[in-house]
One Martini backbone bead per residue (centre of mass of N, CA, C, O) as a GRO file, in nm:
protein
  155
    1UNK     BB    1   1.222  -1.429  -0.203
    2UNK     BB    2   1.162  -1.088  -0.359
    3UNK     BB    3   0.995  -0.808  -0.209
    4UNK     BB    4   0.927  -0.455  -0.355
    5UNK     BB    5   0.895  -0.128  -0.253
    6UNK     BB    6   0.701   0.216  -0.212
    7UNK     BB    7   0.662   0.529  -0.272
    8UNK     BB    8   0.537   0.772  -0.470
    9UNK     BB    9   0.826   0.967  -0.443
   10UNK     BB   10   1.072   0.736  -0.347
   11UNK     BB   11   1.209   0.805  -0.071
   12UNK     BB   12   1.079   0.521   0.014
   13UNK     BB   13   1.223   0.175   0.053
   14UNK     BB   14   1.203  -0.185  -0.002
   15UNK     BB   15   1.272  -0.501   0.149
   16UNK     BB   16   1.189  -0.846   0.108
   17UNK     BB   17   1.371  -1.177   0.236
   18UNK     BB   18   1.100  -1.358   0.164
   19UNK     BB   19   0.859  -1.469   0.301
   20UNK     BB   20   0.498  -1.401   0.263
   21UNK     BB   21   0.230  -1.358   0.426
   22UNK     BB   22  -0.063  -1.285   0.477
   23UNK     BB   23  -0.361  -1.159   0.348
   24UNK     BB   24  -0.528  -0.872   0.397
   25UNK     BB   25  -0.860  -0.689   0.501
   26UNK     BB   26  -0.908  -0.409   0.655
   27UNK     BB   27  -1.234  -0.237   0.794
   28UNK     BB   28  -1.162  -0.102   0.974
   29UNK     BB   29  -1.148   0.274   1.085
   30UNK     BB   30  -0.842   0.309   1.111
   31UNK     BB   31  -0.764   0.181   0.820
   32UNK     BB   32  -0.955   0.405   0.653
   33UNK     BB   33  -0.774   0.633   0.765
   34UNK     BB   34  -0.487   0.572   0.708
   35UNK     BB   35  -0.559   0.501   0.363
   36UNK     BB   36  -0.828   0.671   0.256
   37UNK     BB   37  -1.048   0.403   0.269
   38UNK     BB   38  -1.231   0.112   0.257
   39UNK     BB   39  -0.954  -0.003   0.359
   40UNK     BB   40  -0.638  -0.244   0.468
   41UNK     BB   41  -0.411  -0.396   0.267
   42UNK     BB   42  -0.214  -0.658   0.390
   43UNK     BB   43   0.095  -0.765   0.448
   44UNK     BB   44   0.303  -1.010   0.591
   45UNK     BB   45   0.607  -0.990   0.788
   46UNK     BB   46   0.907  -1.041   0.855
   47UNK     BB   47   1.106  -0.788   1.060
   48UNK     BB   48   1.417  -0.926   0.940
   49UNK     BB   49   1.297  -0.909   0.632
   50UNK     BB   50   1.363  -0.623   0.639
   51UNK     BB   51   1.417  -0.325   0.443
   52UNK     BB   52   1.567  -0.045   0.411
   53UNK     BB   53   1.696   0.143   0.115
   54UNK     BB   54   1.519   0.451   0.121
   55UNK     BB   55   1.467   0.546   0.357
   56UNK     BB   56   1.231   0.621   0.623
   57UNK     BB   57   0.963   0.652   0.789
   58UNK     BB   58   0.702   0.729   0.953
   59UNK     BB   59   0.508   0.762   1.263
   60UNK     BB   60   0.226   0.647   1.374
   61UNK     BB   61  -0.004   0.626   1.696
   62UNK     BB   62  -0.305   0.458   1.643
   63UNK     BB   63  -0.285   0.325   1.928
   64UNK     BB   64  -0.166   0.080   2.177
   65UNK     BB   65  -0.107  -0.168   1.920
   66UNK     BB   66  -0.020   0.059   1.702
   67UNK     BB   67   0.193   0.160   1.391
   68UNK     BB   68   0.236   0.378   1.146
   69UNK     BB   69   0.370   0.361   0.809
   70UNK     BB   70   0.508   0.639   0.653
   71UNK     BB   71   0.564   0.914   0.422
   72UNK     BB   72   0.690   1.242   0.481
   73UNK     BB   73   0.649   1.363   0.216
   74UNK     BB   74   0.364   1.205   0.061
   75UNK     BB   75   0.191   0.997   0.263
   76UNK     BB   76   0.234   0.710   0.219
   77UNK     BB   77   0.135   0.358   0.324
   78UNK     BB   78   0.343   0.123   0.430
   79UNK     BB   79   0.252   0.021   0.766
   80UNK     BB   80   0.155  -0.223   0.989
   81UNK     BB   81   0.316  -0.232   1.378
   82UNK     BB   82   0.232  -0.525   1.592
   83UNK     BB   83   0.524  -0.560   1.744
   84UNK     BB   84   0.828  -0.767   1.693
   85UNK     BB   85   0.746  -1.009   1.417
   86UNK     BB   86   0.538  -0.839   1.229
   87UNK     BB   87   0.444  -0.662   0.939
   88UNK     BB   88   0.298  -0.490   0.793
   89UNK     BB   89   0.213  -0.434   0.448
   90UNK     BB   90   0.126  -0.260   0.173
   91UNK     BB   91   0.017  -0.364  -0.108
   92UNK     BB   92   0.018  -0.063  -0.270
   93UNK     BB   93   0.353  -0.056  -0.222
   94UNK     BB   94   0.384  -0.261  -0.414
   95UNK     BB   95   0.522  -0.332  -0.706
   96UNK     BB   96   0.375  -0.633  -0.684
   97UNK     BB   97   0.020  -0.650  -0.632
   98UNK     BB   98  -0.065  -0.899  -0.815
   99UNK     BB   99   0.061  -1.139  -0.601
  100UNK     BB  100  -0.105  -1.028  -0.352
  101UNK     BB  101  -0.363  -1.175  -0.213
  102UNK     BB  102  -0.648  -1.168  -0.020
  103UNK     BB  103  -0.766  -1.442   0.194
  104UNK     BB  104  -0.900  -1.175   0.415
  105UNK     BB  105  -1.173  -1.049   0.635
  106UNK     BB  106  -1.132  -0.804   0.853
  107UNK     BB  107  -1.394  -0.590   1.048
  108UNK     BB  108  -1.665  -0.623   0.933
  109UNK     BB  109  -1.865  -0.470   1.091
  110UNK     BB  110  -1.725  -0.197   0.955
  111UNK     BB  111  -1.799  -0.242   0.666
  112UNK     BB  112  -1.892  -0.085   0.421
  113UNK     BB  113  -2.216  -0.129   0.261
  114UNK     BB  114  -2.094  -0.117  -0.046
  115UNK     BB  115  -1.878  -0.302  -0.081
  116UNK     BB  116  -2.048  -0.549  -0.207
  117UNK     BB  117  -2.123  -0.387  -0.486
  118UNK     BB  118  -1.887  -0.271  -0.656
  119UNK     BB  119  -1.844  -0.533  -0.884
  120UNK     BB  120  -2.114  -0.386  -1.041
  121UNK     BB  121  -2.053  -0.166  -1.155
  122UNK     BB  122  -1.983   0.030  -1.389
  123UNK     BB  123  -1.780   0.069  -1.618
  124UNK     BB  124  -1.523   0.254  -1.757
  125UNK     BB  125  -1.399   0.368  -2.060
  126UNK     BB  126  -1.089   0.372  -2.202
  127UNK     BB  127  -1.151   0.388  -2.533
  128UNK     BB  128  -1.279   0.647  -2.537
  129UNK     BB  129  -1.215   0.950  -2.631
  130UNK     BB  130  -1.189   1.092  -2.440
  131UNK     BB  131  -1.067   0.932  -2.229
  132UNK     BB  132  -0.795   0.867  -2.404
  133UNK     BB  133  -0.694   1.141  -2.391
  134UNK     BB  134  -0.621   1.219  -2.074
  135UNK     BB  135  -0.466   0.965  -2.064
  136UNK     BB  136  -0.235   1.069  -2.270
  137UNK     BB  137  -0.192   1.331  -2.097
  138UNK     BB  138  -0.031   1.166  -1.833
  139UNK     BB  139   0.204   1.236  -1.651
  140UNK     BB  140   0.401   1.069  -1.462
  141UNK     BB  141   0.584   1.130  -1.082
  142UNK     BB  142   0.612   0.884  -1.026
  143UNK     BB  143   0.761   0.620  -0.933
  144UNK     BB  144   0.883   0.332  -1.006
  145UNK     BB  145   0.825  -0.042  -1.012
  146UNK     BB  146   1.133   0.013  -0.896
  147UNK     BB  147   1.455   0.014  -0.873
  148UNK     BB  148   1.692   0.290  -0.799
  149UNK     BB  149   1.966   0.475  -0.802
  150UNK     BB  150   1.781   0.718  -0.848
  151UNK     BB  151   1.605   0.998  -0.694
  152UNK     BB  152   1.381   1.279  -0.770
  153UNK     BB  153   1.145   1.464  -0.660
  154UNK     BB  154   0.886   1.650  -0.738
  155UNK     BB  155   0.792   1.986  -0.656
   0.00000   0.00000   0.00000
């Protein structure tokens, strides 16, 4: 199996080859702000299996067991780095995100209290005349999901 992600910019993409481990979603309040959501999604990988294809992240040391990457150009969140045998990835930085589900939820006393039940609030519809005009009207100039062979980040 093998399974590519990168940041939103393209500068920096990876490969991972083999097995990915567990997923998870962290509620701690760390997880909250290096991610700038209300959780922080990661799978495992082994270290060995982890390839840079387009250039590296950069590194926050944000406790004393942990160090974050991230892209230095665009800010994407890419790694949580806790020892020398596993990366957690993040599983929005990865091309095909629908495919990797997490199994568990770590640091729930931190959960924000509206997370449960966010699954009930009403759905916008995107086919109503307003918003299909907006969504028509978006270039994204994001990378796409999927390896290239050259990338140029638009300034």
């Amino acid at each position: 199996m093998s399974m590519t992600g990168g940041c939103q910019c393209g500068a920096v993409r990876f490969r991972v080859d083999g097995e990915l481990g567990e997923a998870s979603i962290c509620h701690c309040r760390m997880c909250q702000k290096a991610m700038g959501g209300l959780f922080g999604p990661f799978v495992e990988a082994p270290v060995e299996a982890l390839v840079w294809t387009r250039g590296e992240p950069r590194r926050f040391q944000s406790s004393n067991k942990v160090r974050r990457g991230f892209c230095g150009d665009c800010g994407t969140p890419l790694t949580f780095e806790y020892g020398d045998r596993h990366v957690g990835l993040a599983i929005g930085a990865l091309d095909r995100p629908a495919e990797v589900g997490p199994s568990v939820q770590l640091a729930s006393p931190s959960k924000l209290p509206y997370f449960d039940d966010i699954a009930t609030l009403p759905v916008h519809p995107t086919d109503e005349p307003a918003a299909a005009a907006h969504l028509a009207g978006i270039v994204s100039y994001q990378h796409p999901d999927h390896d290239t062979v050259a990338w140029r980040a638009r300034d």
